[in-house]
N, C-alpha and C positions, 0 to 999 in steps of 0.2 A: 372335937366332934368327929364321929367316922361315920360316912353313909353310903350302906350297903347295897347296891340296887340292882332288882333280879325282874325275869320274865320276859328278856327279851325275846327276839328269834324271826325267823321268817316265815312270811306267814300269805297266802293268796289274799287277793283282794275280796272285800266282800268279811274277811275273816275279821278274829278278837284275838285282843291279847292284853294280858294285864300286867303292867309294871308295878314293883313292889318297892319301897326306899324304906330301909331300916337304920334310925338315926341313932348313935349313942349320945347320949348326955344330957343337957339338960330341957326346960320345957321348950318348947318353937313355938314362936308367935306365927310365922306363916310357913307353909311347906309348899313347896311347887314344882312340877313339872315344865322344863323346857324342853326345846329340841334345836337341834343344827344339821342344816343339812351339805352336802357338798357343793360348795361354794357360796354359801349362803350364812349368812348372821344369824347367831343365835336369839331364838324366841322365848318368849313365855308361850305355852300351853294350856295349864289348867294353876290355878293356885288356892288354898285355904287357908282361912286364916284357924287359932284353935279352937273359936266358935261354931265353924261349921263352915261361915260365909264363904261361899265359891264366886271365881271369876272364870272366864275363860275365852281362848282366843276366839274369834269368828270360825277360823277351821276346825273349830273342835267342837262348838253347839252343835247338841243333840248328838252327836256321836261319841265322844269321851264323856267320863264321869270320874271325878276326884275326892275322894275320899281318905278319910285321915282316922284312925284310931290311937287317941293319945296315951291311953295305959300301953301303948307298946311303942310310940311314938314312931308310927311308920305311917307313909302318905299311897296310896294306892292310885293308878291310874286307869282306868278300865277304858277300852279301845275297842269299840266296835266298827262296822262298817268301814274297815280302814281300806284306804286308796294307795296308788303306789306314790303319790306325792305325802300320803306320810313316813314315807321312808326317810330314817331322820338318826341320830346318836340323842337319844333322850338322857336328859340329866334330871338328875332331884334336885333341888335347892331348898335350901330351911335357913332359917332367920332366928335369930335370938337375942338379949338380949346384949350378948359381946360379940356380935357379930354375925356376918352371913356363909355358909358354906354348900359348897358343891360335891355331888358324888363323882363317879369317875366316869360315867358315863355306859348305857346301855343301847345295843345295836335294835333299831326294829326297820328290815327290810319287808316291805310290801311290792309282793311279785303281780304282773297285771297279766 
């Protein structure tokens, strides 16, 4: 499984940014968004399962929104209203069913 993940970048507070995760192989039962920040433990974010069903952290109600299209099997993360405490290395993560994998990781700096 490889997972390609784009749209990071720096962005003012206030602003949006959408991250993209392009999986190769086969179906995902769940795809997710986490993040880590410096000096800090990696989270979960936003996650779907290939129903639809969303979850998501406390920090991210009503501001992000996670979205999945499975005929291309990429998980989308849409970020509005970001703050500079979302300044974080966002990863993709997808589930199946040999296993769990991670992308490489994508920079989103929030300048205040």
């Amino acid at each position: 499984v490889q997972l390609v993940e784009s749209g990071g970048g720096l962005v003012q507070a206030g602003g949006s940014l959408t991250l993209s995760c392009a999986a190769s192989g086969s179906t995902f039962i769940t795809m997710d968004w986490y993040r880590q920040a410096p000096g800090k433990q990696r989270e979960l974010v936003a996650a779907i399962t290939r129903g639809g069903t969303t979850n998501y952290a406390d920090s991210a109600k009503g501001r992000f929104t996670i979205s999945r299209d499975n005929a291309k099997n990429t998980v989308y993360l849409q970020m509005n209203s970001l703050k500079p405490e979302d300044t974080a290395v966002y990863y993709c993560h997808v589930v199946n069913i040999f296993g769990s994998y991670w992308g490489q990781g994508t920079q989103v700096t929030v300048s205040s």
